[in-house]
Every structure is written in C-alpha cells, then in structure tokens.
N, C-alpha and C positions, 0 to 999 in steps of 0.2 A: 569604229569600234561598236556604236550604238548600234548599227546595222546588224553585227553580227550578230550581238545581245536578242535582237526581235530575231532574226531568222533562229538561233536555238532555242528559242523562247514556243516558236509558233513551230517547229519542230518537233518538241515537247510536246506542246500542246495537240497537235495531229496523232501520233503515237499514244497519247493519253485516253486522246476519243477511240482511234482503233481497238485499242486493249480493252474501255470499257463496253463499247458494241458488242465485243466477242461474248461479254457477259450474258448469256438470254436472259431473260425475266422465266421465274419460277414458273410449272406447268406441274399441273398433275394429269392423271387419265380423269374423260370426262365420256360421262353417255354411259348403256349397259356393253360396257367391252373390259377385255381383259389384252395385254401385248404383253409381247415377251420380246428380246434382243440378247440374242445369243445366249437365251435361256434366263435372261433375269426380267425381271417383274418390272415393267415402267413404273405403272402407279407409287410403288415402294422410292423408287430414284428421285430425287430433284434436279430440274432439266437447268439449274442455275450454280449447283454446288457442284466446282469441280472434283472435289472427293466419292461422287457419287455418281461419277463417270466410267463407263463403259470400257474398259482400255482393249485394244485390238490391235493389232500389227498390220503394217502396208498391206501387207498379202495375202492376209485370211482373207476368209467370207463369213460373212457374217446371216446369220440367220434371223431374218423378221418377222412373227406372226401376232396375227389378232384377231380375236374369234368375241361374238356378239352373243347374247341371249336374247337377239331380234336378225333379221335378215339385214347382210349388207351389201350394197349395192355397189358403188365404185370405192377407190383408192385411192391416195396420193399420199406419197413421201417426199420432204422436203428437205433439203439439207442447207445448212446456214454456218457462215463462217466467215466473221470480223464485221456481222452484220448484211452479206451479201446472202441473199436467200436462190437455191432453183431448183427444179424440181427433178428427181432422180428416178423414178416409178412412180406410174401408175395403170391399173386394171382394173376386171372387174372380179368381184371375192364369190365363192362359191359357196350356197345358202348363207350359212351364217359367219364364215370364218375366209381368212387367206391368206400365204405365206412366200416369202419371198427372200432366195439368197442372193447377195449383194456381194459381190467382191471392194472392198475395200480401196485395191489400186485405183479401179476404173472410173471410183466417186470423190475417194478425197483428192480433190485437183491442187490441194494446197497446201500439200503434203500433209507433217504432223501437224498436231496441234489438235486442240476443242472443237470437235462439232456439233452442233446441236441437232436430232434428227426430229425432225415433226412430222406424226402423220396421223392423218386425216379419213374418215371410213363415211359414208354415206349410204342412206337404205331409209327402212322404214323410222330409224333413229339415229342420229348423228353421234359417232367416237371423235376424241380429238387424244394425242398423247403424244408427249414431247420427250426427249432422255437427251444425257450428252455424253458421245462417243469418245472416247480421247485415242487419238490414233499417232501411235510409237514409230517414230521414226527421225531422222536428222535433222533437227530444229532450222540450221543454218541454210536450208533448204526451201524453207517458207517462204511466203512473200515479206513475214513479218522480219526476218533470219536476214531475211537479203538485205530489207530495210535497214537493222542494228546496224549491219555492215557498211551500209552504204556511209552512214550518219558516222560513225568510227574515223570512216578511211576521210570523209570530209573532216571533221573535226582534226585528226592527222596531219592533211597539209592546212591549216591555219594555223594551226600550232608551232608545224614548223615555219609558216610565212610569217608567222611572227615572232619567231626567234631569228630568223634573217633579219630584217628590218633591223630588230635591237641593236644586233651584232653592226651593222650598218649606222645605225646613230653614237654607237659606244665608240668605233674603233677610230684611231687619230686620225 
C-alpha cells in the first residue's frame, strides 16, 4: 500500500514539474527590432501569460516578421514545449528586416497545447523576442493527453485490484 502511495506521489510529482516547465519565464522584445506573429506585436505579449497567447489552429500558417532599425544578419527560431527547446528556422534576413511562413502542422510535433516561440536576429545589433503560440486542437492527443490517460487507466486497475482482494478477505 506504501508503495503505491510513493509511486502516485512521485507521479504527481513528475506531472507537476512537466506542467510547470511548460511555463517559460516572462520575455519581452529586446535590441532595435520590432516582430510581429500573425500580425500581433510581440513586445506588447507576455511570453509567460497564457492569456496573452497567440491561438492558431493545427493547419494554419502562421506568419513571422522582424524588421530592425540596424542591419540584420542571421536568424533563428526556436520553439519550446514542456521545457524541450529545437530549432525550427533559420536564414539569413535581408538589409534590415525578414519574414517567414510557418505551417503550424509541420512544427507543433506535440500536437495542442503552449508553445513558446523564441527568436533570435543577429547583425550589427542583437534582437531577441519570445511570444506563446497556443495551438487548438485535441488535447488527448499530446504527449501530456496520453500521459492523464495512461495515469487514469493505471489508477483503474488498482482500484479494481483492490476491490478484488477485499472481496477476497470479506467473502466466507
């Protein structure tokens, strides 16, 4: 009985940590740049409040630009989710600006859910600016989705192997 106590205990506790990873730490735009994502202002977003989240569907595309009031040199976009960071694009930006559409299927690998997209511009001055995407689709589809599930259907037969056993000490 103790045993099972620490495994849903340490359970909890794994799913605890995952949920709060997903959380990024607050970003604003930094350097002489301005970005947009699907036409809204990063700088204005917070890349930690989910209300301030981007929402997009599996199958759009999604439009990225950032443009400098200095020359910029390369690119990189990053995409991050439950703590797992990789890199989705990058090139090089033309004078001072560069724009990039993204389809949404071919980047969120992990289905719905928050993602945090951070990117990076390089040149005579360094941009940095982070948002989070929230991408609409069937929860139970996640890695997170499959997890609830999994953690249910186990809980389920312990529940029932312990209503057997009972039934087993109770009956004459």
């Amino acid at each position: 009985m103790r045993q099972r106590r620490r495994l849903g205990s340490l359970a909890l506790a794994v799913c605890a940590t995952i949920a709060l990873r997903t959380s990024p730490a607050s970003a604003s735009m930094t350097g002489p740049c301005t970005a947009t994502v699907n036409g809204h202002d990063v700088a204005s977003l917070s890349a930690s409040t989910p209300s301030d989240a981007i929402d997009v569907k599996e199958s759009d595309t999604v439009a990225v630009k950032a443009q400098s009031s200095s020359a910029i040199g390369e690119y990189r976009i990053q995409l991050e989710y439950a703590g797992i960071h990789w890199t989705v694009a990058k090139g090089q930006a033309t004078d001072n600006s560069w724009s990039r559409d993204v389809k949404v299927n071919s980047y969120a690998r992990y289905g719905s859910g928050l993602y945090r997209v951070h990117g990076v511009s390089g040149g005579s001055s360094t941009c940095d600016g982070a948002v989070l995407i929230n991408v609409d689709g069937q929860p139970l589809t996640t890695p997170l989705g499959l997890g609830a599930v999994a953690f249910i259907l186990v809980g389920a037969a312990n529940l029932a192997a312990t209503v057997r056993r009972a039934r087993k000490v109770v009956a004459p």
